[in-house]
N, C-alpha and C positions, 0 to 999 in steps of 0.2 A: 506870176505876172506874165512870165513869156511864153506859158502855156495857154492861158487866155487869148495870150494877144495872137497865135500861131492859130487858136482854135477858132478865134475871130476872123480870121484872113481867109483859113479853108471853108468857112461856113457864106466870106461872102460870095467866092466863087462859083458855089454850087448853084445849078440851076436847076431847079422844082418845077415839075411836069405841074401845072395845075388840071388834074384831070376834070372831065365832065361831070362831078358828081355833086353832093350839097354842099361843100365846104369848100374853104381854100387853105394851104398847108403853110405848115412853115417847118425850120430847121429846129428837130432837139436838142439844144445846145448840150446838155449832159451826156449824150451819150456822143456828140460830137468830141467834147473834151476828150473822152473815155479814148475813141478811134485815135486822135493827133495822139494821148499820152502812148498810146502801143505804136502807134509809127514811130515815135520818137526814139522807141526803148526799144525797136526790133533792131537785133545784128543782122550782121554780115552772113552770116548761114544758111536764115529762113528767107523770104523773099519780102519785102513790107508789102503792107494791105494797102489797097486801094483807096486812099481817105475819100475821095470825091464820092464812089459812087458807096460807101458804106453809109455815110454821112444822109445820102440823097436817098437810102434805101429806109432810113428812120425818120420822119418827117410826124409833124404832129398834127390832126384838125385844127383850125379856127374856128371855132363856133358864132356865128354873128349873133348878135344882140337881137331877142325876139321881141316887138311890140309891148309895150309896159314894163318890161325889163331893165332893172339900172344897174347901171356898171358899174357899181362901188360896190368897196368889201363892208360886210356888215359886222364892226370893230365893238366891241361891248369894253366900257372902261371898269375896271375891278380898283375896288379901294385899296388902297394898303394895310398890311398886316402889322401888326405889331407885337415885336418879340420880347414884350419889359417881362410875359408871365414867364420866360424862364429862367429870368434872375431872380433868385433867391437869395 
């Protein structure tokens, strides 16, 4: 939980260039956790990494929704199995 919530705090800070191009970005949270857990665990020896701009450096497309396209997941419901054939 207070990895989350650290990885939450550093991810709202960053600020995402949205460049000129077809999409608009956002923050990968996975690999964001990934960065906080090694700043966490870096000693005193090596120097810690830069969360903000490794963070800002992994960002992911948003894909906009194209005309006719629906935003739900396509869920298939599967019946249940039943295990009485391997009582014997």
């Amino acid at each position: 939980m207070i990895m989350y919530n650290f990885a939450e705090m550093m991810t709202s800070h960053v600020v995402i260039s949205q460049k000129a191009k077809q999409y608009h970005y956002q923050v990968n949270f996975t690999v964001a956790v990934h960065v906080c857990r090694h700043f966490l665990r870096s000693r005193d020896d090596d120097p810690p990494p830069d969360v903000e701009a490794l963070i800002r450096k992994n960002v992911l497309p948003i894909r906009p929704i194209r005309p006719g396209q629906q935003n739900t997941r396509k869920i298939r419901y599967k019946s249940s199995v039943s295990f009485v054939y391997r009582v014997a």
